[in-house]
N, C-alpha and C positions, 0 to 999 in steps of 0.2 A: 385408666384401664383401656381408652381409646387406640392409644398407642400400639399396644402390643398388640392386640387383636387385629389393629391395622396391618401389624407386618405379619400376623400368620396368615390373615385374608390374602394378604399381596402374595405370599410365597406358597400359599396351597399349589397354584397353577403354574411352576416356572416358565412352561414352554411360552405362555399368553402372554406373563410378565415380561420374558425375554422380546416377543414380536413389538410389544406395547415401547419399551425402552428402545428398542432400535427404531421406531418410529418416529420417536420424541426425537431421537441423537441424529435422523438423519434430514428430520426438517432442522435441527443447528447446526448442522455441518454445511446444508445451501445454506443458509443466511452468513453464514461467518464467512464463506468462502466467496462468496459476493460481495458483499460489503468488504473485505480482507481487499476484494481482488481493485473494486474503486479506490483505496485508503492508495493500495500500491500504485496505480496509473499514474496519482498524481504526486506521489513519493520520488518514480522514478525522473517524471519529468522535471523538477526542482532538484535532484538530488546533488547535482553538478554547481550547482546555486549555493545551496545549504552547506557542500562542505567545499566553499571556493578558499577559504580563509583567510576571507576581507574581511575589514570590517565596513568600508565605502567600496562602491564601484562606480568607477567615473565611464561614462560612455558616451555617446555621438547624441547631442542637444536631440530630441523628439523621440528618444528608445526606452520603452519602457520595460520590456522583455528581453531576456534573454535569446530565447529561440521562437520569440515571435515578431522579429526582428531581425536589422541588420545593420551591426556599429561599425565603424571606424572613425582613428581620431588618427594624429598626428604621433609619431613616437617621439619627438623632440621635445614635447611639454613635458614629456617624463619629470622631470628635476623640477621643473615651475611648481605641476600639481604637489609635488611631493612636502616642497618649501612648503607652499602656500596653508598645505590641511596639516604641518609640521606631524607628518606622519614616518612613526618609528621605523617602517619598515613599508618599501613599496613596489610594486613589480607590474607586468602586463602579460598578456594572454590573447592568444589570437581566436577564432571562434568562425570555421564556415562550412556551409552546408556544400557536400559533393558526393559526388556517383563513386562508391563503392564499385570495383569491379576485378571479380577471378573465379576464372573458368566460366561457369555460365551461372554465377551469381553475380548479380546486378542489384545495387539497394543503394537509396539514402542513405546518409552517415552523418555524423557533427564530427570535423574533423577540430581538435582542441592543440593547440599547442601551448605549451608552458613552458617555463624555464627549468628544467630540471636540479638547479642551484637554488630554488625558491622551494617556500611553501603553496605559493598561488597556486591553485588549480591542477593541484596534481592528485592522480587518481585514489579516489579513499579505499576502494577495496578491491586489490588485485589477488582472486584466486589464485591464480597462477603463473610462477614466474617473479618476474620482477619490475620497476619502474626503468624507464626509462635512462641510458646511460648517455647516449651517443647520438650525431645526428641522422645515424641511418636504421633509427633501433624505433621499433613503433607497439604501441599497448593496443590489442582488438576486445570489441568487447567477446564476450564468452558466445552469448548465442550468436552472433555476427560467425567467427572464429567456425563452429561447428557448422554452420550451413552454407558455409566457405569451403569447409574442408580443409582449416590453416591447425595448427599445431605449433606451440614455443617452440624455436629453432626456425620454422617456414620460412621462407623470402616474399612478399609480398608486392604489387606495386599501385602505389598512391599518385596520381595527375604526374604519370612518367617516371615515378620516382623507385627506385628498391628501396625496401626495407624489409631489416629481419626483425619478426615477432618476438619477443622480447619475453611478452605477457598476455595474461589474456585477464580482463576485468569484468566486474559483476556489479550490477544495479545501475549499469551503465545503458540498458535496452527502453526509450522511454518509447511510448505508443508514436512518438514521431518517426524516431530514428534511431539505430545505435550508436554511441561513441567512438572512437578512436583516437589516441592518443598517441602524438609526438612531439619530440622540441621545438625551442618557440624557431629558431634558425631553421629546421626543415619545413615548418610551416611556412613560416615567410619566403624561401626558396621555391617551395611547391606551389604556392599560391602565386608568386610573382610580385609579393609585397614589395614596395617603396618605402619607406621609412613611414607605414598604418601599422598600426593595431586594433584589435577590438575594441580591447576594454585596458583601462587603468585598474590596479590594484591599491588600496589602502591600506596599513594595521595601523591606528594608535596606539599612544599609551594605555594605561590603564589610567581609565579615570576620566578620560579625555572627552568631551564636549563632541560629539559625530556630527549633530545640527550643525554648531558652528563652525565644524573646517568645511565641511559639503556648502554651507552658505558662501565661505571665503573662496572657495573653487571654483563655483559658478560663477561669481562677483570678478574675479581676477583673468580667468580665462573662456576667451571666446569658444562656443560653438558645442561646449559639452554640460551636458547634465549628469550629478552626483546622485546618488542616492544608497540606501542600506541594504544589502543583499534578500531581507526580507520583501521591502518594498517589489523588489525585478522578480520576485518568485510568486509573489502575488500578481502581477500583471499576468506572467505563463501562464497560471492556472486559470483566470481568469478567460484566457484565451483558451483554454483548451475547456474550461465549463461551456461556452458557449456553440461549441462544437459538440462535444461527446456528454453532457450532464442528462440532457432531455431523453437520450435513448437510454444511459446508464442507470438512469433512473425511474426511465418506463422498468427498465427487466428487474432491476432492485424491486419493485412496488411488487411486479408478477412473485418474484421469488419470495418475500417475505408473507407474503399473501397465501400461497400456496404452502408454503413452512406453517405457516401458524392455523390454515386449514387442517394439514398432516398431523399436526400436534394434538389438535380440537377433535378430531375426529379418532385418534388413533384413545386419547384421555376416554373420550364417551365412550365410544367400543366397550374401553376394558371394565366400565363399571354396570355398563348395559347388561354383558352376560354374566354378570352376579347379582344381577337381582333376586333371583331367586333366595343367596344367601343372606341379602341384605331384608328379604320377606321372614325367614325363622328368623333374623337379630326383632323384627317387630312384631313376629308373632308371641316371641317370648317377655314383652314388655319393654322392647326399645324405643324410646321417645324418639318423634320425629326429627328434632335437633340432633339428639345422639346417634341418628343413622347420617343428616345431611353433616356433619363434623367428621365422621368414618369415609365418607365420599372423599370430602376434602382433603384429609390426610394423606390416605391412599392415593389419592391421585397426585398430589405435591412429593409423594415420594418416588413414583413415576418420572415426573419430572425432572425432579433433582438428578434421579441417577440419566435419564436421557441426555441432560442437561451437560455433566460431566463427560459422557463418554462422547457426545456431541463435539464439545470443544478438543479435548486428544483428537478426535477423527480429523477436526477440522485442520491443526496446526499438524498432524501427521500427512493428511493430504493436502494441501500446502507444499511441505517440504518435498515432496514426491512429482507435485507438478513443477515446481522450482527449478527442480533437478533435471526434471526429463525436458523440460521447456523452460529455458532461461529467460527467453524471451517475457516471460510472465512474471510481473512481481505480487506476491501478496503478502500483504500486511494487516494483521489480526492485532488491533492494537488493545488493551487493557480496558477503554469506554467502549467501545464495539461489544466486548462479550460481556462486561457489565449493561449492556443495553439490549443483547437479544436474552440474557438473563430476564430482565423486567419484562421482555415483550414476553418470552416464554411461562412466566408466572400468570400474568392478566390473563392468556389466554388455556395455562390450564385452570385456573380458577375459573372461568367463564364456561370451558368445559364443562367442569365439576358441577354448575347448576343446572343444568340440562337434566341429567338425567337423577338430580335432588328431585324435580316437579312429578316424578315418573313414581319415585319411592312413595309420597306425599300419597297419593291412589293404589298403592298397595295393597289390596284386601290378605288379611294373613290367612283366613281360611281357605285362601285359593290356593295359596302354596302349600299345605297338608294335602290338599287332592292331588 
């Protein structure tokens, strides 16, 4: 019987249900969007790692980073390393950081070259346009692009170089720098390469032993270290926790803290100005248990739907900031909302005893007066 009475209780009042629920939904909406927004920093900055489509990456003996570092190797051992890790399929990619510059935009960049004949390092997600044809055809990233003022079709120029935009790419803007992408020949051109590259590419077979050909690599040729694409995207991060974790993690703390305030406070509120109804449930013979179990209901039903309309806000506003600022990744991932789900539960139940102590002194004959 607890039940029902709970929801007519809940829905006597909508306007208060309605404030109480936008309460709950917009302390989950910061915490998703926060946590969302660190998930993605360090999404973006690996992303280029994650879908290189190696399985080894050979680079310059002492590099443990991708872009917290600086490789070059030799491009002649190409065929050695290849023998040697008897790898199915092998390629390289050039990797350097330079000055963006048009009209009075001026920015860092990762300039990427790849082979456009390859699967290595070529771009996973171009909004718009296309990859890569030619060697005077170049991929910007999206936010780069619009604060550039470039457009698919634009003429561009990279260290002297023209090129025309091609494409424009997305999840390409990491908190260091944006992307840009052209052939491994205009990179080398642009840069002034001599027979360097960055990095080596690897795919085994299926099946194949990755310890033992990176072991054989190392062993057979001078001057470089092997390792598995995981490996290099955990050094970045590593490198970029040690920089940006401590402040990202001060404002998380603020933010989850003041969310679960919002919640606590908004859950008491709404049971505080029904005391009174919950004084006639005990004037008429309601046990104390059966009033603090009305609490709890009530208030977990609050949360649920805050909880719900929280998370839509949260991946609604998401794609909204996405859009309008590319530059920004967020990533709301499936343990994130299962985890402000449990933070949000502890702290309306914790809510809910608060003002149980309050019921507990009740006197019923006060509420007839």
């Amino acid at each position: 019987m607890s039940v029902p009475l709970a929801r007519r209780n809940l829905f006597h009042e909508k306007g208060k249900l309605a404030l109480s629920v936008a309460g709950v939904a917009a302390a989950i909406t910061l915490i998703l969007l926060l946590m969302g927004f660190r998930t993605g920093l360090y999404a973006t900055l690996t992303a280029f790692i994650d879908n290189i489509g190696a399985d080894i990456i050979v680079a310059q003996s002492g590099v443990q980073g991708m872009f917290s570092s600086n490789s070059a190797i030799a491009l002649d051992v190409h065929d050695e390393i290849a023998a040697v890790a008897q790898a199915t399929e092998a390629g390289h990619i050039i990797v350097a950081d330079i000055i963006f510059t048009r009209d009075e935009t001026k920015t860092p960049v990762l300039l990427v070259g790849y082979d456009p004949e390859t699967t290595f390092g070529t771009p996973w997600n171009i909004g718009q346009g296309r990859g890569v044809a030619a060697d005077d055809e170049i991929l910007l990233d999206t936010w780069l692009a619009k604060r550039a003022g470039a457009e698919v079709g634009d003429s561009v120029s990279v260290l002297g170089q023209t090129f025309k935009v091609v494409g424009l790419t997305r999840e390409t803007s990491s908190w260091m720098s944006p992307y840009i992408f052209v052939s491994l020949n205009a990179a080398e051109s642009a840069l002034g390469l001599n027979n360097l590259v960055s990095y080596h590419l690897l795919r085994l077979a299926d099946g194949a032993d990755a310890s033992t050909s990176m072991l054989a690599v190392e062993n057979e040729v001078a001057g470089i270290d092997a390792m598995y694409p995981d490996e290099m995207a955990d050094a970045d991060r590593r490198v970029l926790a040690t920089i940006m974790d401590a402040p990202l993690n001060v404002i998380l703390f603020i933010g989850v803290v003041i969310g679960m305030a919002v919640m606590g406070l908004t859950a008491y509120t709404a049971v505080a100005d029904q005391m009174r109804e919950y004084g006639v449930l005990k004037a008429v013979g309601a046990s104390g248990r059966r009033l603090a179990w009305q609490v709890i209901v009530e208030t977990l039903y609050r949360a649920i739907l805050g909880y719900i309309l929280g998370v839509g806000l949260a991946f609604a506003a998401a794609a909204v900031i996405m859009a309008r600022w590319p530059q920004f990744n967020i990533v709301i991932q499936s343990d994130i909302i299962i985890k402000t789900g449990l933070l949000a539960l502890i702290m309306t139940i914790l809510s809910a005893l608060l003002p149980i102590r309050r019921l507990n002194q009740i006197d019923p004959v006060m509420v007839f007066k």
